[in-house]
C-alpha positions in Angstrom: 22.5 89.7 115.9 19.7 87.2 116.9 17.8 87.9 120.2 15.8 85.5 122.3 12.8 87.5 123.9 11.4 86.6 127.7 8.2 84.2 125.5 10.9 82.1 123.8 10.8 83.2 120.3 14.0 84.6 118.6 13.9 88.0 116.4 17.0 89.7 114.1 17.8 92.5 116.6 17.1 94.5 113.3 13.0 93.9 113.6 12.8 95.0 117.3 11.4 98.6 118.5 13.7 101.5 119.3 12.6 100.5 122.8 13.7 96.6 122.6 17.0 97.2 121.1 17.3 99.6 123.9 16.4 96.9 126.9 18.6 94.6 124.9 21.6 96.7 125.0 21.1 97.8 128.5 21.0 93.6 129.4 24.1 93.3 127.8 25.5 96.1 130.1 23.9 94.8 133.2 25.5 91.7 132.4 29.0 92.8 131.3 28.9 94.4 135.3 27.8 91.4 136.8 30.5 89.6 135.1 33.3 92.1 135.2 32.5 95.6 137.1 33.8 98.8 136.4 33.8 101.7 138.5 31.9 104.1 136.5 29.2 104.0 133.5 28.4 107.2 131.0 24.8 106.5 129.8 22.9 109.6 127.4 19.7 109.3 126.8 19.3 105.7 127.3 16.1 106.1 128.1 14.6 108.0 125.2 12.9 105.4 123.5 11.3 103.4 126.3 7.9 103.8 127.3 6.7 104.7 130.6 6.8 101.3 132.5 10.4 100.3 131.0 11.7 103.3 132.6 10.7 102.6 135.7 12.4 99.7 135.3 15.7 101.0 134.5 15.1 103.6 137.0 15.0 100.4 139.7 17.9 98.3 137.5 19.9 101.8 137.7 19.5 102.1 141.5 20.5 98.7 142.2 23.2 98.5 140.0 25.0 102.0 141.9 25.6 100.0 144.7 28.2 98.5 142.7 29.3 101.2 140.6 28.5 105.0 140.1 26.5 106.2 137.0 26.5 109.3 135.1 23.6 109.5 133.0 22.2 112.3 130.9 18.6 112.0 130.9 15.1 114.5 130.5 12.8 111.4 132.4 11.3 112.0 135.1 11.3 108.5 136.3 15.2 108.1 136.1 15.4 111.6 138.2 13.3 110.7 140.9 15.4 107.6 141.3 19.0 109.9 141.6 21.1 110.5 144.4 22.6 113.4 142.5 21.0 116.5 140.0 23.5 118.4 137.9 21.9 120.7 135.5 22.6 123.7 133.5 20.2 127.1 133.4 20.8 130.0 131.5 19.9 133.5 132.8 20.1 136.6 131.1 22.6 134.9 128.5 24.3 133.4 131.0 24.8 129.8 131.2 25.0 128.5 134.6 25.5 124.9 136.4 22.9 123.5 139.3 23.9 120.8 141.4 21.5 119.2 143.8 21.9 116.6 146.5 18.8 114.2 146.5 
């Protein structure tokens, strides 16, 4: 696959960072619900390879983009939880596994 960066110049999607194929994929998403929406996206770890600044990005792409759809994503970044509407989360206690939920 050939990608065309924001400066003009094309790369083999095979050169990029763990981070750019990330944004990549993520723009093809984006795009696929601005074309056709769906009602709800499973995303895990998307965000695992992107630096600080591109999650905040995706943390503002993510919160516009739930206006149009609802978005389930699995996530340790504190930048795409501060920009939830919902927490769900699991804690164990005493060998115990139990689910949190929290309403932002």
């Amino acid at each position: 696959m050939i990608v065309k960066t924001g400066h003009g110049k094309y790369f083999d999607i095979k050169s990029l960072s763990g981070g750019e194929q990330t944004m990549v994929a993520l723009s093809l998403i984006f795009a696929i619900q601005e074309l056709k929406p769906y009602a709800f996206y499973i995303l895990d770890e998307i965000d695992a390879a992107l630096d600080k600044r591109n999650s905040e990005r995706l943390s503002g792409l993510l919160k516009k983009y739930m206006q149009k759809g609802q978005y389930i994503v699995i996530t340790h970044n504190d930048e795409i939880i501060t920009g939830a509407t919902n927490l769900f989360g699991v804690s164990m206690h005493e060998g115990i596994s139990k689910i949190i939920s929290l309403k932002v």
